[in-house]
N, C-alpha and C positions, 0 to 999 in steps of 0.2 A: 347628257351633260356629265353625268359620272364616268362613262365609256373616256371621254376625252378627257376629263381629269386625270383618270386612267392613265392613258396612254403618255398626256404628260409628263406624269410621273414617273413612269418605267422609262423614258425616253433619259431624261435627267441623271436617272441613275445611271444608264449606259453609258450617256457620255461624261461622265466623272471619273468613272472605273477606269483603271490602268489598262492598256492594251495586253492581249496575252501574245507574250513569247511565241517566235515564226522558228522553224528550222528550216532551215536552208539548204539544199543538199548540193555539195560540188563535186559531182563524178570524175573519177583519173577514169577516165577514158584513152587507152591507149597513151601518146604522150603530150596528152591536153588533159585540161580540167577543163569541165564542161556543166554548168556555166562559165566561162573564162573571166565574166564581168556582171557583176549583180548589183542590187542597192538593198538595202536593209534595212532595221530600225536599231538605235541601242536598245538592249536589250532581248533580241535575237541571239539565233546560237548557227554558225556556218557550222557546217557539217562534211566533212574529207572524208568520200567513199572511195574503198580502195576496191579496183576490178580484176587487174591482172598484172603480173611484172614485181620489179622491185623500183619502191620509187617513195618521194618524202613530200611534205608541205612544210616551207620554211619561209617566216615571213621577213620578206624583207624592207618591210617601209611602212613604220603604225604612225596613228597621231601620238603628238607626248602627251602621256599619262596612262597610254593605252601598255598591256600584258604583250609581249611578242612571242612566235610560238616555233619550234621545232621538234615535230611527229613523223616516226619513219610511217608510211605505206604501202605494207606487204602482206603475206597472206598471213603471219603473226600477230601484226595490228591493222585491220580492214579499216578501223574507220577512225576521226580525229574530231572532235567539237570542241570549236573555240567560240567563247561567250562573249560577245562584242560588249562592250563598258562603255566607251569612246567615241564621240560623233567622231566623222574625219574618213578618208582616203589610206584603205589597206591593198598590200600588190605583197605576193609570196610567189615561192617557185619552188621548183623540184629542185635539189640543186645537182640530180646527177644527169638531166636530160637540158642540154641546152634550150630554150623555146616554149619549156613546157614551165609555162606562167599564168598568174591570175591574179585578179584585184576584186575587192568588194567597194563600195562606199556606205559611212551608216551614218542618219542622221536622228536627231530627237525624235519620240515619239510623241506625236500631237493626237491625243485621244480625239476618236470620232465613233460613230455607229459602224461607219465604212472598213477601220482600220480593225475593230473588234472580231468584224463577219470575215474578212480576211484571213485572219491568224487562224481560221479553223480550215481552212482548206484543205480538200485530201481528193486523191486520186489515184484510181486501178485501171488497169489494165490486163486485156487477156486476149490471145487469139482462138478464134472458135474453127472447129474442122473446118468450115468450107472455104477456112482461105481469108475469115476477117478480124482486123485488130477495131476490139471495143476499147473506149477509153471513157470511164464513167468518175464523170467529176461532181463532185460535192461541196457544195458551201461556196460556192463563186459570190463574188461579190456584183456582179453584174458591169462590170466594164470591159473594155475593147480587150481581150485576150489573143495569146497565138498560142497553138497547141502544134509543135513540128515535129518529125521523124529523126532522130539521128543514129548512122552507122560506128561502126566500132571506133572507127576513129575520129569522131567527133563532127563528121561533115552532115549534113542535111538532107535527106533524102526526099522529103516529104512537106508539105505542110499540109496538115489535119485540120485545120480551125484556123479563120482571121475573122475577128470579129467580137459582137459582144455578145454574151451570155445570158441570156434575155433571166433564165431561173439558176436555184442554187442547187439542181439534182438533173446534170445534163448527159446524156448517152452520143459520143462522137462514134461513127463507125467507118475503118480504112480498108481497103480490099490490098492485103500483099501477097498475093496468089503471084507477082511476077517478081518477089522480091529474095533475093538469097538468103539460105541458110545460113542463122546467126543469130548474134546477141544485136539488140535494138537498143536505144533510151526517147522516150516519148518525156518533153519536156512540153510544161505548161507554164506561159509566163503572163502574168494578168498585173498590171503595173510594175512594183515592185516586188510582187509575189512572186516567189519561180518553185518551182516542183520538178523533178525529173523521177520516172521509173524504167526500170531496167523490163525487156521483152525478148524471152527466144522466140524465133520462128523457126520451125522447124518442119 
């Protein structure tokens, strides 16, 4: 009986608590951003990773009331966080590469146990001599995830993972023994959650 009072209690607490703050990371990958299209909560922070080249994030379309932003990204300024305030439909672009666009969307945070275990996600990766990429993820929330491959220019090489994440300390392993010399990014997207890290194979 006190066990379940217990648990009551801590349960209640959870879900009253404000969610914690996601970062989001949107890799310039070549002349994409990649995620090109994400969802988020207010109060999240997008994150502009710069990889190679010279190239900007300039938004072109917030909701009103919302901050609008323009960051160069180059090997001067790598990276760019912007703190979403504003539910609503954001779209920016490079403005010195025709095409190379992206949009987020962000709505309220609706406090849950789900949305809590979420905001702590984190994910490594590393290739081991014989030729395999680990990808070891933490803190899943346990729903339908995809975990893909992506080449420097943002196209798809691989999917790693479809499916759901039964625990929150999971070991994915890829055999790229036939795959070219170069920079990877292994994205992990499990609802609205997205994560991407960067991989040499070498």
């Amino acid at each position: 009986m006190k066990k379940n009072l217990l648990l009551i209690v801590v349960l209640a607490i959870v879900c009253v608590m404000p969610a914690s703050a996601t970062i989001h990371i949107v890799n310039q990958v070549s002349l994409t951003f990649s995620p090109a299209d994400l969802s988020v909560f207010v109060g999240d922070t997008v994150r502009f990773q710069w990889n190679n080249g010279s190239h900007n994030t300039v938004s072109t379309s917030v909701p009103a009331g919302a901050e609008s932003w323009n960051s160069p990204l180059n090997s001067g300024s790598t990276s760019y966080d912007y703190e979403v305030t504003v539910a609503g439909d954001y779209a920016y672009a490079c403005t010195f590469h025709n095409g190379q666009v992206g949009s987020f969307n962000a709505t309220e945070v609706v406090n849950s146990v789900q949305i809590v275990r979420q905001s702590s996600i984190e994910m490594n990766v590393r290739t081991t001599a014989n030729g395999n990429l680990l990808v070891h993820i933490l803190n899943a929330a346990g729903d339908r995830a995809v975990v893909t491959m992506l080449d420097i220019t943002g196209r798809e090489v691989a999917t790693i993972h479809q499916g759901t994440i039964a625990n929150d300390d999971f070991m994915l392993r890829q055999d790229v023994t036939s795959f070219q010399r170069g920079i990877y990014f292994v994205r992990f997207q499990e609802g609205a959650n997205v994560s991407t890290r960067k991989v040499l194979i070498q």
